[in-house]
C-alpha positions in Angstrom: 36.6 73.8 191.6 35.4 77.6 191.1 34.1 77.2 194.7 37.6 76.1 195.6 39.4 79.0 194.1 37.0 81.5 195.8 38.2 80.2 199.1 41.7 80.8 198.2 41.1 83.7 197.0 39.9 84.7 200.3 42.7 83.2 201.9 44.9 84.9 200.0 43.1 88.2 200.9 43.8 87.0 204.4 47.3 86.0 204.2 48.5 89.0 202.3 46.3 91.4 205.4 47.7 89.2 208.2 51.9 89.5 206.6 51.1 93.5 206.2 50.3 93.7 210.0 53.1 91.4 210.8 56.0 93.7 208.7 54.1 96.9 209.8 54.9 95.3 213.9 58.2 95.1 212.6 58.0 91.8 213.8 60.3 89.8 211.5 64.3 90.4 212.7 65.3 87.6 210.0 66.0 89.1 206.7 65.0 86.0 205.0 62.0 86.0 207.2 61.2 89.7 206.1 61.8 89.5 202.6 59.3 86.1 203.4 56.4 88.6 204.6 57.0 91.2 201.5 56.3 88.4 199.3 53.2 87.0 201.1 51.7 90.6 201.6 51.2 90.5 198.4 48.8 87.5 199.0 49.4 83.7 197.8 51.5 84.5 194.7 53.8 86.6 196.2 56.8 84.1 195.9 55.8 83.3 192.8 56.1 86.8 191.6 59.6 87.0 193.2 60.9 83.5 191.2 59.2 85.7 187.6 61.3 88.7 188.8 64.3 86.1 188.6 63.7 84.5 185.8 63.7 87.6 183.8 67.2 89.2 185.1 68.3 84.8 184.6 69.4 86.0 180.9 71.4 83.0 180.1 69.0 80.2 181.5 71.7 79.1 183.9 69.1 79.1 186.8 71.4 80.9 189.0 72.3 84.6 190.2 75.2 86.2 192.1 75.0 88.9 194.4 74.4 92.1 192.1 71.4 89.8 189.9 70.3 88.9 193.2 69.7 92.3 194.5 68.8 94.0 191.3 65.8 91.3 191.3 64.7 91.8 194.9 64.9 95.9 194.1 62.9 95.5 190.6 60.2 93.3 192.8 59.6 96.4 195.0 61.1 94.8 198.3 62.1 97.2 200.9 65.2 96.1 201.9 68.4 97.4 202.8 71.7 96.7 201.0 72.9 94.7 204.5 69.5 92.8 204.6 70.0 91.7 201.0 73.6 90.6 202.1 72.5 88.7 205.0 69.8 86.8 202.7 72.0 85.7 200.0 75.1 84.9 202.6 72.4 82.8 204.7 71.2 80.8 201.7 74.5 80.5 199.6 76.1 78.1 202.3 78.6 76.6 200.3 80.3 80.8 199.4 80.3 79.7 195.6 78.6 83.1 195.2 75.7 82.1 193.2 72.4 81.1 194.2 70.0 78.6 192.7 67.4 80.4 192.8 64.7 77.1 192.8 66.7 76.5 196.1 66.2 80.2 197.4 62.5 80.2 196.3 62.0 76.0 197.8 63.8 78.5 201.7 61.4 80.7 201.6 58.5 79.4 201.4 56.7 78.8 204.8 57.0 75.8 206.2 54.6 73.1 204.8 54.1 69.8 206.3 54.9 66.4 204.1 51.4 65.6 203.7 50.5 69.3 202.3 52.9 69.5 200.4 51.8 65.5 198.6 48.8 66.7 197.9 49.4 69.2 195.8 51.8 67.6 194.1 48.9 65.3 193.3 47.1 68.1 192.0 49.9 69.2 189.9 50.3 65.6 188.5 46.5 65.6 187.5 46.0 68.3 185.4 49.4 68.0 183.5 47.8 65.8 181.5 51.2 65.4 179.1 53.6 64.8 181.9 55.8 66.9 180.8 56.2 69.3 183.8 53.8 72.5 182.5 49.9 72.8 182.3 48.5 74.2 179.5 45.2 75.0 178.3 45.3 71.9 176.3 46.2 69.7 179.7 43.0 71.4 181.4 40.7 69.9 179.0 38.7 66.8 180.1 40.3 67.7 183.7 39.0 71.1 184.8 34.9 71.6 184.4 34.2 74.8 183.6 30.2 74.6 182.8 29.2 75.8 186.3 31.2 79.3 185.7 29.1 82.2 185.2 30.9 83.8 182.5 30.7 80.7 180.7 26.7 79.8 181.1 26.1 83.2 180.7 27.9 82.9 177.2 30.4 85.4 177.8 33.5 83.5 177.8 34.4 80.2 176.0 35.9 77.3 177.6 39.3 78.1 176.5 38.5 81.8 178.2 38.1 80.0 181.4 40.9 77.8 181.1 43.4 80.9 180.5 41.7 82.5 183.7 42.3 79.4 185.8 45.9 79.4 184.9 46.1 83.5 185.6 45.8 82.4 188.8 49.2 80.8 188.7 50.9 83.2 187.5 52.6 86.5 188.4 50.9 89.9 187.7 52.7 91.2 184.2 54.4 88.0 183.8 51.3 85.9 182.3 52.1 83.5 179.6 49.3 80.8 179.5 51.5 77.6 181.2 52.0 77.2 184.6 55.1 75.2 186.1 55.1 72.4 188.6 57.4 75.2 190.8 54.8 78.2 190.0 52.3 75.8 191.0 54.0 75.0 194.6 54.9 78.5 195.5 51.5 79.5 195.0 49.9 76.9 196.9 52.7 77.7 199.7 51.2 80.7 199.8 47.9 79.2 200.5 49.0 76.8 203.1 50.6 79.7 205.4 46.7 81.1 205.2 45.4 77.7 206.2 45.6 76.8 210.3 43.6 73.5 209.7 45.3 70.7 208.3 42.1 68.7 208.1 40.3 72.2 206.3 43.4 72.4 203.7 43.0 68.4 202.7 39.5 68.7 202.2 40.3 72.3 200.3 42.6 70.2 197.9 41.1 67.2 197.4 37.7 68.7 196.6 39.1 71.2 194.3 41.0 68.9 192.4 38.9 65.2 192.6 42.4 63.9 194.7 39.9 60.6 196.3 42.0 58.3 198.5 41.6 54.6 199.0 40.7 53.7 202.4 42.8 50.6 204.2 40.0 48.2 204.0 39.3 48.6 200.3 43.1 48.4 199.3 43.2 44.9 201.1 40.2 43.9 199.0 40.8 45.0 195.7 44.4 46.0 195.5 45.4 49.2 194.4 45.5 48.6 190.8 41.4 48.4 190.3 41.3 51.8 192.8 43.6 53.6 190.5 41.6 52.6 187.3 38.7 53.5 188.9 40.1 56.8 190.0 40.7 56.4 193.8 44.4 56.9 193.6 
């Protein structure tokens, strides 16, 4: 797993140099796909930050903004936009001109585009470390699930296990917006983030499924055993 997160960390370093060069080309006409770029520059939990940013100006929980929240949030994240640009996003994404967006919609448009089976997986991995089922990973969900005894910090006695569990989470989370659970939402925009620095769709399964223990069944051995035995013994 720690192996894992170093190579998404370096895709993330990646991700956020290759977006910089991209906005600095002024390559990105689309508003949407612009204010896309700003987020990712910022490496794999760019949109992640952004949907913080909204939660924060969301003051009455209605998981919604108009025009003005909109903008103020896109200005308090530091996006260099334009008054028009920030217009043409909202306009484009509120299609039905009720003049609020959900902004779990406006985060699902812009992330980049992930294929079906990407986007499986880490649902998969979302569904094994939240342990409770009940749609957030704690600390407590990581125990028994994420094996922290090969991190340095830990064998070197510097951190406790719960130490490395918080850090693992961090990762999830938006700088200044850290608060120890991680939603399944916070968990997809970051691994978005990590798909648009991933090319290789047989490099990004591989990625997932090692980090996270996701084993499939292969077609043979379902038509022997059935899935049921395969799940039990931890194949599906």
């Amino acid at each position: 797993q720690a192996a894992a997160m170093s190579a998404t960390d370096r895709g993330s370093a990646e991700l956020a140099a290759k977006a910089k060069k991209q906005l600095a080309g002024g390559s990105a006409a689309d508003p949407l796909e612009k204010l896309r770029l700003i987020c990712l520059s910022r490496g794999a939990s760019g949109i992640k930050g952004l949907g913080r940013q909204f939660r924060i100006i969301d003051d009455d929980g209605s998981r919604s903004l108009d025009r003005k929240e909109f903008c103020k949030g896109c200005t308090d994240f530091g996006a260099d936009l334009s008054k028009q640009e920030m217009d043409a996003i909202f306009d484009k994404v509120d299609k039905d001109g009720s003049g609020s967006l959900d902004f779990d919609e406006f985060l699902a448009a812009l992330r980049p585009p992930m294929s079906n089976a990407r986007r499986e997986l880490i649902t998969k991995a979302f569904k094994k470390l939240d342990k409770t089922c009940d749609g957030v990973i704690t600390v407590e969900d990581l125990k028994g699930v994420y094996n922290c005894k090969h991190h340095p910090k830990f064998r070197n006695g510097e951190w406790t296990e719960d130490d490395v569990f918080k850090e693992f989470l961090r990762t999830f989370e938006a700088e200044g917006n850290v608060d120890g659970t991680v939603t399944r939402d916070e968990f997809i925009n970051y691994y978005s983030g990590v798909s648009a620095s991933i090319d290789n769709d047989a490099y990004f399964d591989l990625m997932m499924r090692t980090a996270y223990k996701i084993w499939y069944c292969p077609p043979r051995v379902l038509l022997i055993c059935g899935s049921r035995c395969c799940r039990v013994a931890g194949f599906l």
